[in-house]
Backbone as a printed PyTorch tensor [residue, N CA C, xyz], in Angstrom:
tensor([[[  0.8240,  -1.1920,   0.0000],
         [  0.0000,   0.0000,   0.0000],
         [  0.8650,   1.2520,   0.0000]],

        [[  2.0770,   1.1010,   0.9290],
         [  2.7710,   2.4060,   0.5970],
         [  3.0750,   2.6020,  -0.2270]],

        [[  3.6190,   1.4520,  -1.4000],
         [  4.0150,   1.7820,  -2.7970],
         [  3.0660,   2.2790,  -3.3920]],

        [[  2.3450,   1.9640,  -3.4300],
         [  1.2990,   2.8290,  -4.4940],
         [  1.2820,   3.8100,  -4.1360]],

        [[  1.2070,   4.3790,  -3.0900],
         [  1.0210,   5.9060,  -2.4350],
         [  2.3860,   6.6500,  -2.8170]],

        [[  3.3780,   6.1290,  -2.6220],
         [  4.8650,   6.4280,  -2.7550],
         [  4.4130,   6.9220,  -4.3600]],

        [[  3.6370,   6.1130,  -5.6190],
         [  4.3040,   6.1290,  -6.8910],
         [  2.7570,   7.4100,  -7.1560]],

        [[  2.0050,   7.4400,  -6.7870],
         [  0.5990,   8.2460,  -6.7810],
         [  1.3910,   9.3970,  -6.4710]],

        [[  2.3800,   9.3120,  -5.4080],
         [  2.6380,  11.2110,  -5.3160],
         [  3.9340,  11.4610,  -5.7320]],

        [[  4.7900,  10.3290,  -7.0270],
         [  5.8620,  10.6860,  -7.8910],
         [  5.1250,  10.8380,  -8.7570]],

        [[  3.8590,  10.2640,  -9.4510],
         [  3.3470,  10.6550, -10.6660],
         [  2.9240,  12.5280, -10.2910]],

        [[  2.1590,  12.6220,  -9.2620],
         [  1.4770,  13.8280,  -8.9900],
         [  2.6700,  15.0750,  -9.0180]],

        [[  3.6810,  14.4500,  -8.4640],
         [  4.4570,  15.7690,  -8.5990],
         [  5.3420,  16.2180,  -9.9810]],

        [[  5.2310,  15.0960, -10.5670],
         [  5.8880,  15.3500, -12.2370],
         [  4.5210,  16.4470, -12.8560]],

        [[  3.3940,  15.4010, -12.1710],
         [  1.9390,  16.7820, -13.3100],
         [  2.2000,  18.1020, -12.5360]],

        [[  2.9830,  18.2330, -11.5480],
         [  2.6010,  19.6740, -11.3340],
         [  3.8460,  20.4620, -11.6060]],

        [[  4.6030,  19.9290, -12.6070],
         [  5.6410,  20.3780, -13.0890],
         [  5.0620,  21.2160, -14.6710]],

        [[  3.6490,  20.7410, -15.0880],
         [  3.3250,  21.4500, -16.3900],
         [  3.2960,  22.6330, -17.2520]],

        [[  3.7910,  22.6960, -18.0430],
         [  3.7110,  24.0350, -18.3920],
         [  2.6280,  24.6460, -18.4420]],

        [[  2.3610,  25.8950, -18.5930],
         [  1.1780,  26.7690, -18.8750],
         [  0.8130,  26.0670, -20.5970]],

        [[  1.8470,  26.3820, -21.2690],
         [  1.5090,  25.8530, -22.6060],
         [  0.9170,  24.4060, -22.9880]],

        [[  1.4900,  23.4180, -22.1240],
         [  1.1490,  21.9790, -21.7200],
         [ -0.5370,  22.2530, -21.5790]],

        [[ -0.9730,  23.3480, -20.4380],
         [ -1.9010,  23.2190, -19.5920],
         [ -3.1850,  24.0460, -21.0190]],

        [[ -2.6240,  24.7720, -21.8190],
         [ -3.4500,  25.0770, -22.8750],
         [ -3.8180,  24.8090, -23.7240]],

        [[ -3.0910,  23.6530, -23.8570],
         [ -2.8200,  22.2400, -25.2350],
         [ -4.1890,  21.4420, -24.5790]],

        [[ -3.9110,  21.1810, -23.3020],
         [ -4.8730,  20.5370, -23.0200],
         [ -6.6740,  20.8880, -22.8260]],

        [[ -6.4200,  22.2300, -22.5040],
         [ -8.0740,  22.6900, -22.6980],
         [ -8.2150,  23.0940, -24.0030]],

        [[ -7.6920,  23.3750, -24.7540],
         [ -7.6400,  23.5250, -26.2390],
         [ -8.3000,  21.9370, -26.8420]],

        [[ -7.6270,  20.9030, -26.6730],
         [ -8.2100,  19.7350, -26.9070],
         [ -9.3010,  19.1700, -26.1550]],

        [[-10.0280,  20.3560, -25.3560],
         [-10.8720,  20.0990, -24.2930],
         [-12.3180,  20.6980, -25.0960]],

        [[-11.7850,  21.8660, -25.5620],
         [-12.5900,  22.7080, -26.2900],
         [-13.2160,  21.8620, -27.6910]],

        [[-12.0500,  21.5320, -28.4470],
         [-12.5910,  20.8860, -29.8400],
         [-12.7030,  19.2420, -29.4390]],

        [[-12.8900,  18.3440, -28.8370],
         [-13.0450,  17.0930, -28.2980],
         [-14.7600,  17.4960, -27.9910]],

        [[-15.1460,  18.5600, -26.9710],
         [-16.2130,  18.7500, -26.7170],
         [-17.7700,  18.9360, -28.0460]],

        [[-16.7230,  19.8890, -28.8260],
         [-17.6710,  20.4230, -30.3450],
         [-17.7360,  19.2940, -31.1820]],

        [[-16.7960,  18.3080, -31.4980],
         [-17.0730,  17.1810, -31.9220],
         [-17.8230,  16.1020, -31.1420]],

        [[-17.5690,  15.8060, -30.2330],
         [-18.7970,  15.4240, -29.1850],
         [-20.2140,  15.4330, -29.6970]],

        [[-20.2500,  17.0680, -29.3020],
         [-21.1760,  17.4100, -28.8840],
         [-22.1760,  17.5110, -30.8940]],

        [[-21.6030,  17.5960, -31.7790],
         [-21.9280,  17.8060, -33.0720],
         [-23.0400,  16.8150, -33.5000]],

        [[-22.6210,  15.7100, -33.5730],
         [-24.0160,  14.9930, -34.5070],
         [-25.7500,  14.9160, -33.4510]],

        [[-25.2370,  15.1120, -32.4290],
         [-26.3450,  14.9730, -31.7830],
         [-27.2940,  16.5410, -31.4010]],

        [[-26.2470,  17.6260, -31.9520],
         [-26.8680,  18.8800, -32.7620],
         [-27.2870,  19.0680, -33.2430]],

        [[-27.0940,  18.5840, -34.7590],
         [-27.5980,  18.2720, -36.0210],
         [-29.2400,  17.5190, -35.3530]],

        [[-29.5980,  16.5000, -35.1880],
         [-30.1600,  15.9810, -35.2970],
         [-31.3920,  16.7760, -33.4720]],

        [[-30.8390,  17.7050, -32.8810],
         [-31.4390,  18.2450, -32.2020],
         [-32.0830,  19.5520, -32.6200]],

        [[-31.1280,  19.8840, -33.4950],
         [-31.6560,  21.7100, -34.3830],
         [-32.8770,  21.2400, -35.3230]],

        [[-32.8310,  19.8660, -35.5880],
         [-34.1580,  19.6740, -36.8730],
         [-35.3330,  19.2440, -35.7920]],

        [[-35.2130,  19.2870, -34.6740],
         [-36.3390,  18.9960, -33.8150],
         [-36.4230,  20.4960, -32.9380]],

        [[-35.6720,  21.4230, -33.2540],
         [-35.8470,  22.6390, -32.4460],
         [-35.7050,  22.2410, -31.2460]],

        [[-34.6690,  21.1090, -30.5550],
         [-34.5790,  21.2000, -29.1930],
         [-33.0500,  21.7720, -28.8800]],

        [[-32.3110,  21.5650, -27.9390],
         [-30.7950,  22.2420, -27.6040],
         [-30.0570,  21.1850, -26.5590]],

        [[-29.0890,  21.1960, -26.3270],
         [-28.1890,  20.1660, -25.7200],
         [-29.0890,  19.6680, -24.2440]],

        [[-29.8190,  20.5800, -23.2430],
         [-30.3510,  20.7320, -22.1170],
         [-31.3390,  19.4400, -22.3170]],

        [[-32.1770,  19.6940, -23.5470],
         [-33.1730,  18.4270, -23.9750],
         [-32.6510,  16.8700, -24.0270]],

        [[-31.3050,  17.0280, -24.6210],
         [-30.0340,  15.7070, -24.5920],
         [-30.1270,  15.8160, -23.2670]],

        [[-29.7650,  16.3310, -22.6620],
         [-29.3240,  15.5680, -20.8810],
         [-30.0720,  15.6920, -19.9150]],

        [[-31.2320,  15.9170, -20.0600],
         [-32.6200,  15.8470, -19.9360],
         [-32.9160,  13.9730, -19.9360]],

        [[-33.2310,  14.0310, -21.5400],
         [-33.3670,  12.2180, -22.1030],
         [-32.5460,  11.8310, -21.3750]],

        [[-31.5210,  11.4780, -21.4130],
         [-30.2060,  10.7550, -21.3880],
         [-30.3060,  10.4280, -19.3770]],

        [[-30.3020,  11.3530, -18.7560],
         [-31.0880,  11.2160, -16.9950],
         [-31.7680,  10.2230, -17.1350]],

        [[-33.0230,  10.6460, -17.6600],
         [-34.4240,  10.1910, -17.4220],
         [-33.5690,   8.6850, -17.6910]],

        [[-32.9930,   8.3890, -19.2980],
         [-33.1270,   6.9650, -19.7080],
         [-32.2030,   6.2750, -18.7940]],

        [[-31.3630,   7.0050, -18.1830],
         [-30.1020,   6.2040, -16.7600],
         [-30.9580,   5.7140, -15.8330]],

        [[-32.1540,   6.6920, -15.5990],
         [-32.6530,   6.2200, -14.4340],
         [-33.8770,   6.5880, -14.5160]],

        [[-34.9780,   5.6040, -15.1340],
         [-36.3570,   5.5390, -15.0920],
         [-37.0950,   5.8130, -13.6480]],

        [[-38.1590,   6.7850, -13.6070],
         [-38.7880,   6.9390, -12.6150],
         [-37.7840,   8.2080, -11.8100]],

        [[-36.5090,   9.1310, -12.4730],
         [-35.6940,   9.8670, -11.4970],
         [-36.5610,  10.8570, -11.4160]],

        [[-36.5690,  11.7790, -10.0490],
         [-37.8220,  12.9800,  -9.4720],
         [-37.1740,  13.8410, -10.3230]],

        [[-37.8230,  15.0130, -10.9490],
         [-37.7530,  16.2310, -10.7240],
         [-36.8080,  16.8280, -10.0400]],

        [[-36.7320,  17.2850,  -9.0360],
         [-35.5700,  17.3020,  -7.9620],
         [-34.2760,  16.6720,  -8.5990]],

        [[-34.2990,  15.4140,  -8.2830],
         [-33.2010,  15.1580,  -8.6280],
         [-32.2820,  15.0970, -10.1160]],

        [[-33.4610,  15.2380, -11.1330],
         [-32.7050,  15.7580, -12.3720],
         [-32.2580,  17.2940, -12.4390]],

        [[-33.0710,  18.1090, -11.4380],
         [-32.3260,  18.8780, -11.1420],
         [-30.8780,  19.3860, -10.3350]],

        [[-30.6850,  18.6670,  -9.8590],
         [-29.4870,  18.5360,  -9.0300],
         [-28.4020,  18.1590, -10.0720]],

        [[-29.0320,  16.6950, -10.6200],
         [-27.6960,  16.0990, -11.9940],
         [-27.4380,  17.1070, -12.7630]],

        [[-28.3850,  18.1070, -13.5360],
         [-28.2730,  18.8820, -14.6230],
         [-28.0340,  20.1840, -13.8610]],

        [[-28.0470,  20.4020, -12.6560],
         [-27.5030,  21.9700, -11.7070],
         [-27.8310,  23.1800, -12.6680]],

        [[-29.0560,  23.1440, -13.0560],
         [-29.7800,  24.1920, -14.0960],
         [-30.5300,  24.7600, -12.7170]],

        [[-31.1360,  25.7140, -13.4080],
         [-32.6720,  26.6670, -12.4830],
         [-33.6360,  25.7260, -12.9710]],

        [[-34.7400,  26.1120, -11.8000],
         [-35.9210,  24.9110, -12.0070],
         [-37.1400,  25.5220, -12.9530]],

        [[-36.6720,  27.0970, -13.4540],
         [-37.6620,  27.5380, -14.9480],
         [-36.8010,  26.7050, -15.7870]],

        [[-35.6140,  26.6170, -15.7860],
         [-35.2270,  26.9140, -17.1600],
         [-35.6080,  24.9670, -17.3550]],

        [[-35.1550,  23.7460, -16.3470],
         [-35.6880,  22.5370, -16.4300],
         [-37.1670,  22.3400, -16.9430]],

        [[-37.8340,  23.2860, -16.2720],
         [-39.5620,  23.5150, -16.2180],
         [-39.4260,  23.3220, -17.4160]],

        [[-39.0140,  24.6390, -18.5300],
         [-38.8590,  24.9890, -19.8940],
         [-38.5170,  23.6060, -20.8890]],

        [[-38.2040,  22.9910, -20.3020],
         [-37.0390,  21.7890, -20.9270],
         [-38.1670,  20.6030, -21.1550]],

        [[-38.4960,  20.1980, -19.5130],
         [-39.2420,  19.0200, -19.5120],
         [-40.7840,  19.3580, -20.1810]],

        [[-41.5620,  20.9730, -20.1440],
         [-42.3810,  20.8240, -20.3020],
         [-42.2660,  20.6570, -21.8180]],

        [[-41.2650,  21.0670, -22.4130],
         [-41.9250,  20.8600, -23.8350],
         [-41.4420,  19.3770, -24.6470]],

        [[-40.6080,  18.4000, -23.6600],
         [-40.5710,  17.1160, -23.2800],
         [-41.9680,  16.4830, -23.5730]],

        [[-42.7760,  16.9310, -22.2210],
         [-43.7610,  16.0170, -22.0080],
         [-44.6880,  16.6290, -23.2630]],

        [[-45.1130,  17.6590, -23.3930],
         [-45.6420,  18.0530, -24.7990],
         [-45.5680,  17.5460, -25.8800]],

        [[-44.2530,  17.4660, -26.0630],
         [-44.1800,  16.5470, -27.4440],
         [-44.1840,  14.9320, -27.5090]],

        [[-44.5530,  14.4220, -26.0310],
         [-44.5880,  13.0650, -26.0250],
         [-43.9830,  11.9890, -25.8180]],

        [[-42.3690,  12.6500, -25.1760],
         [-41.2580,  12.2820, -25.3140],
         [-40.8060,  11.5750, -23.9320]],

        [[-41.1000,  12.4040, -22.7770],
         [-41.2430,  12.3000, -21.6550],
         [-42.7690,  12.1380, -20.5120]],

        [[-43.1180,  11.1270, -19.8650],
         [-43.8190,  11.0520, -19.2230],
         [-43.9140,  11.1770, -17.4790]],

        [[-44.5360,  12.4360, -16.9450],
         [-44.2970,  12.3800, -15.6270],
         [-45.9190,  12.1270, -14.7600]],

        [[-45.2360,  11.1600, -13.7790],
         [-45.9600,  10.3440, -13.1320],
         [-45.8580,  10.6230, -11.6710]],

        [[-46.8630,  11.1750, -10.8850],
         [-47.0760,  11.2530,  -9.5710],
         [-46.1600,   9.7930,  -8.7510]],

        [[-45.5750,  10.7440,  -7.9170],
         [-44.5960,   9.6640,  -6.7210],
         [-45.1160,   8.7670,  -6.3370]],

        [[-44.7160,   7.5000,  -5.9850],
         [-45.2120,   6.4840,  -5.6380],
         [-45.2530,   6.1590,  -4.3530]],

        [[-44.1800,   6.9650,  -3.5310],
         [-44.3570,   7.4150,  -2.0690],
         [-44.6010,   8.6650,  -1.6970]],

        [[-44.0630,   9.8570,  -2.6020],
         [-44.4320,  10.7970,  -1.9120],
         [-45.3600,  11.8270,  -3.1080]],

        [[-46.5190,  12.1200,  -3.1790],
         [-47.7920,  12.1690,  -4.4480],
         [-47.3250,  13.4800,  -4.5330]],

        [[-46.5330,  14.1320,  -3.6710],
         [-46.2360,  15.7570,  -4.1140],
         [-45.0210,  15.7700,  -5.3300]],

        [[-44.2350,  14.1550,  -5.0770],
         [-43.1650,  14.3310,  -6.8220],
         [-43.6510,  13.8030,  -7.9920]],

        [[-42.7870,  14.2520,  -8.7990],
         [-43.2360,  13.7340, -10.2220],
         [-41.6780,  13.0770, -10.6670]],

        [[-42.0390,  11.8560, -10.9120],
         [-41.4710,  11.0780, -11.1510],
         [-41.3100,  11.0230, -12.8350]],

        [[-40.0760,  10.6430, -13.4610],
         [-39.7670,  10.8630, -14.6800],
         [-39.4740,   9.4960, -15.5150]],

        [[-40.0750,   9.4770, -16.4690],
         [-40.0050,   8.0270, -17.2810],
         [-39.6890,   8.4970, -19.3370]],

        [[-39.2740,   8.4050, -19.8900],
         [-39.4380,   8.2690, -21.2860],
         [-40.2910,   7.1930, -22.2110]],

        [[-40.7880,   8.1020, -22.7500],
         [-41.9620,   7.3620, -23.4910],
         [-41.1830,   6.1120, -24.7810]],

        [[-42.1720,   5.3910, -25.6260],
         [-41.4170,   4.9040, -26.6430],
         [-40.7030,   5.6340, -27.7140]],

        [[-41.3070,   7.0390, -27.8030],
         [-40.6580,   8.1770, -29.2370],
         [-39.4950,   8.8990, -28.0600]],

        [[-39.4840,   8.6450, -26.9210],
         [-38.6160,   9.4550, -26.4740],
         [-37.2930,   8.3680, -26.0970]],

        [[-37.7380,   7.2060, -25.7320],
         [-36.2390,   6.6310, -25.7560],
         [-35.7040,   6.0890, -27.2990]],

        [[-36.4010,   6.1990, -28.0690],
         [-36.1100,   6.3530, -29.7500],
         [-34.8850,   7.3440, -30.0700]],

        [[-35.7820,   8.2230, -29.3900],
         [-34.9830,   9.7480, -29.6420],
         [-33.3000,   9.6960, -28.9750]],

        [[-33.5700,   8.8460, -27.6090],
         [-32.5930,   9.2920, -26.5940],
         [-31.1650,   8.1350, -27.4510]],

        [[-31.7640,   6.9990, -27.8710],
         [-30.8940,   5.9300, -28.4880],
         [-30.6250,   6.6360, -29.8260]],

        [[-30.8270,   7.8160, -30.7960],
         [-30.3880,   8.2910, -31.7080],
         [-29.4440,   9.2250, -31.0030]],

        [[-29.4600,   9.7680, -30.5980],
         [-28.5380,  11.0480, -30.2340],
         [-27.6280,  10.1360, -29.1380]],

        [[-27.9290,   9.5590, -27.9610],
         [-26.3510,   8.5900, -27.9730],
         [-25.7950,   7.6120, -28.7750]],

        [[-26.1780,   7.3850, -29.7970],
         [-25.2520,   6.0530, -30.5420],
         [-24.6990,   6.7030, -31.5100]],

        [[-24.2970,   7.9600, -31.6080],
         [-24.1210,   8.8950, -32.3110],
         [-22.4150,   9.2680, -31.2660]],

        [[-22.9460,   9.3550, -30.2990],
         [-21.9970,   9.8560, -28.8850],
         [-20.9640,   8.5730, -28.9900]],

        [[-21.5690,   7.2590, -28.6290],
         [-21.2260,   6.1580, -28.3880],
         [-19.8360,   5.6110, -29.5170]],

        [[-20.8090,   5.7600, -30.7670],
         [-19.8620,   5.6890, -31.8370],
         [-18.6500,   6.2020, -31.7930]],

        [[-18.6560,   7.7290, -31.7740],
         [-17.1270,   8.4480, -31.6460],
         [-16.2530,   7.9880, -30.2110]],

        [[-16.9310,   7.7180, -28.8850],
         [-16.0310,   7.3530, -27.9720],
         [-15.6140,   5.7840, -28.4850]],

        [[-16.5770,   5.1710, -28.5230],
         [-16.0800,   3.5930, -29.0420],
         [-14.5090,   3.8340, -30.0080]],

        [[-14.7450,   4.7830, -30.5840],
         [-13.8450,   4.2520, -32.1260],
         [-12.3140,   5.2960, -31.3810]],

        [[-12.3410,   6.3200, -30.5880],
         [-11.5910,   6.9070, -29.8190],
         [-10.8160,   5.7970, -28.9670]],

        [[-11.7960,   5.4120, -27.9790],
         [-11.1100,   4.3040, -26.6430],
         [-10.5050,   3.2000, -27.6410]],

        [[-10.7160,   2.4610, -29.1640],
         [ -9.9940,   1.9050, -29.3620],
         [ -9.1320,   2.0680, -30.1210]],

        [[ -8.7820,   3.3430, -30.5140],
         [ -7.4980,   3.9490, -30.9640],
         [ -6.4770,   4.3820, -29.7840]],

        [[ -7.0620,   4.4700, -28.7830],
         [ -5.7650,   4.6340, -27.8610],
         [ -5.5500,   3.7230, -26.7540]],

        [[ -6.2030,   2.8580, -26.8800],
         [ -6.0070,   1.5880, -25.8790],
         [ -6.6480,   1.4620, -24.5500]],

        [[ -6.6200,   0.6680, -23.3430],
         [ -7.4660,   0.6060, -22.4860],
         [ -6.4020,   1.3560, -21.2110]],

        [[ -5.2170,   1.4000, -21.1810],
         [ -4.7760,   2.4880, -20.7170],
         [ -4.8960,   3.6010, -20.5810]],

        [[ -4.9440,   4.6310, -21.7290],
         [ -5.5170,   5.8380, -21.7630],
         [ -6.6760,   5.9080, -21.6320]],

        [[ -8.0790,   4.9250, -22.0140],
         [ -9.1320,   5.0750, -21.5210],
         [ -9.7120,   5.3880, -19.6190]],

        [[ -8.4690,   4.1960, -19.4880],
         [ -8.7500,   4.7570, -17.9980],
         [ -8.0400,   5.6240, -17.0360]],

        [[ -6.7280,   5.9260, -17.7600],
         [ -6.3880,   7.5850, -17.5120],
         [ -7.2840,   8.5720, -17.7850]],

        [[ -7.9040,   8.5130, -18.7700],
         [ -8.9370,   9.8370, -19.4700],
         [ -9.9460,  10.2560, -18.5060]],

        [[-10.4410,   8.6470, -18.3400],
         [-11.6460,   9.0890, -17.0010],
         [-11.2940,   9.1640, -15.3740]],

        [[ -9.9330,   9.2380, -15.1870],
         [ -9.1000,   9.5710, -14.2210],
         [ -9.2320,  10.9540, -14.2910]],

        [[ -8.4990,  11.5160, -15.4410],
         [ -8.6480,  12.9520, -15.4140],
         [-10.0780,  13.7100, -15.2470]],

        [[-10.5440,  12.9300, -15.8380],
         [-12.2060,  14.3190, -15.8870],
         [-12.8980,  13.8100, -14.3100]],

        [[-12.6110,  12.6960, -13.5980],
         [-13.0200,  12.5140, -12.6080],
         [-12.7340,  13.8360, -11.1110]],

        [[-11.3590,  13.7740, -11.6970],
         [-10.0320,  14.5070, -11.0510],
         [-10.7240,  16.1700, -11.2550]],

        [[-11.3150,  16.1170, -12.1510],
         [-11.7950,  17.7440, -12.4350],
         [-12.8250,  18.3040, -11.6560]],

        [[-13.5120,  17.0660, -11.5250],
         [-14.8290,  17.2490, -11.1020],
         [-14.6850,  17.9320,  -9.3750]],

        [[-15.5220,  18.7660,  -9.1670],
         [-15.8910,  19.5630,  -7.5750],
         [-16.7820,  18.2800,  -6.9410]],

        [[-16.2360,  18.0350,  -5.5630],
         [-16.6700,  16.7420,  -4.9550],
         [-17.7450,  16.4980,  -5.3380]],

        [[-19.2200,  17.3090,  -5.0200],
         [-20.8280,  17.0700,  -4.8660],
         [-20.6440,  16.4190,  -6.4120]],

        [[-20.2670,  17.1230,  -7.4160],
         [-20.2100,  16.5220,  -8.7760],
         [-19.5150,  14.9600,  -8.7290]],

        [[-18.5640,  15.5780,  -8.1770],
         [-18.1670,  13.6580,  -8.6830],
         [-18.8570,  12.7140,  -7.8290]],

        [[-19.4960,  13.0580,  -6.6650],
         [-20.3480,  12.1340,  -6.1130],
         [-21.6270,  11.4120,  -6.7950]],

        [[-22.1220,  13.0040,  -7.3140],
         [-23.6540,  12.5610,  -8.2610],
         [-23.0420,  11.6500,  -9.5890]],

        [[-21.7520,  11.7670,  -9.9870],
         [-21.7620,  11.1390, -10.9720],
         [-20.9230,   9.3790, -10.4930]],

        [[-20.2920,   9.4330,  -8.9500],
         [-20.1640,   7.7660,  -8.0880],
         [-21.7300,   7.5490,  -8.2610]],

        [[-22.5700,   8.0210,  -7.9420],
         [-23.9580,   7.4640,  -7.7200],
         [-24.6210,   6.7550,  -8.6600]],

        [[-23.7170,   7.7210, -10.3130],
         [-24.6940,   6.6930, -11.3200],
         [-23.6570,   5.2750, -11.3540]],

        [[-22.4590,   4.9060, -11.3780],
         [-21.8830,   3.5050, -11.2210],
         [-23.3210,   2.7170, -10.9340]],

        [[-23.8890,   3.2420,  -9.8430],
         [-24.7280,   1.7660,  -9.0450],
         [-26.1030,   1.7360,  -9.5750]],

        [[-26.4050,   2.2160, -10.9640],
         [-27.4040,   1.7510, -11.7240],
         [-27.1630,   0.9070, -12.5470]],

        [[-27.8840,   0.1880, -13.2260],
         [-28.0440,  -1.0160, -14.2200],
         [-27.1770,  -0.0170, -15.6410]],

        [[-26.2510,  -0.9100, -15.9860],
         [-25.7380,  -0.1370, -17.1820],
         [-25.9340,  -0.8100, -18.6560]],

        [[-27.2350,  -1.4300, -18.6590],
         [-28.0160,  -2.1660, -20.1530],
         [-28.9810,  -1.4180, -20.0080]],

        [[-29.4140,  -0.0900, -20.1200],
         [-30.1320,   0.9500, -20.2860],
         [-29.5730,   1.2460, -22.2470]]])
C-alpha cells in the first residue's frame, strides 16, 4: 500500500511540473473534443428545435427511469424555470412522461416514453460511436487515464452525483 502511495505522489508531482503551454494544449483539446462530441447529436437536435439541455434531460431520465424532478435537477444543476422549460416541452411533445410519486404524491417522477427513448438511443449512438472508435485507438490504458482525469476535475458534490450513477443497471 505504501508503494502505491509512494508512486501516486511521484506521478502527482511530475503533473505539477506542467507548463502553462502543456496546460493550454490541453483545454484547447478540451474545447474541440467537446464540439465534436457534442456535433451529430446537434444536427439531429436543431431539426427537432430542441438544444443540448433536452439531450441531458433524455439521457437522466433513460439512466434512471422513474428519477424525481428534484433530482434531475441537481444532476443537470440548471434553475428549475429553465428545467420547467425543458421538460415541459418534453412532455408536450410526447417524449417524456411524468408520473405522480409512488411514495411521496407531491413528486413527479420521470419516465421516457417509446418516441422518447427512440430519440434518446439516436442522439447517444451517435456519442457512443465516436467514444467507441476513440477508446480503441488509444487503448485501455488511456481510456482509464482519461476518465481519471475528468473525474479529477470534477468539484466533490459533482463527482459524487456522478459515483452514484456507477450503481445503476448499465443495459439501459
Amino acid at each position: 500500500m505504501q508503494d502505491k502511495a509512494r508512486i501516486q505522489a511521484m506521478v502527482g508531482e511530475d503533473l505539477l511540473f506542467l507548463t502553462d503551454d502543456q496546460l493550454r494544449r490541453g483545454i484547447e483539446a478540451m474545447f474541440f473534443a467537446y464540439r465534436a462530441f457534442t456535433a451529430d447529436p446537434d444536427m439531429i437536435l436543431a431539426n427537432l428545435d430542441y438544444g443540448r439541455a433536452h439531450h441531458r434531460a433524455l439521457h437522466f431520465i433513460n439512466r434512471d427511469p422513474g428519477l424525481t424532478v428534484t433530482s434531475l435537477l441537481a444532476v443537470l444543476g440548471v434553475t428549475k424555470q429553465s428545467l420547467n422549460r425543458v421538460l415541459r416541452t418534453l412532455i408536450d411533445d410526447g417524449l417524456v412522461d411524468s408520473r405522480i410519486g409512488r411514495r411521496d404524491r407531491r413528486e413527479r417522477q420521470l419516465y421516457l416514453t417509446a418516441n422518447g427513448t427512440q430519440l434518446e438511443r439516436r442522439l447517444s449512438e451517435a456519442q457512443r460511436a465516436r467514444m467507441r472508435a476513440a477508446y480503441r485507438s488509444v487503448g485501455p490504458q488511456a481510456v482509464s487515464g482519461f476518465r481519471q482525469v475528468l473525474e479529477a476535475m470534477m468539484d466533490p458534490e459533482t463527482r459524487g452525483q456522478y459515483q452514484a450513477l456507477k450503481d445503476l443497471p448499465d443495459d439501459r
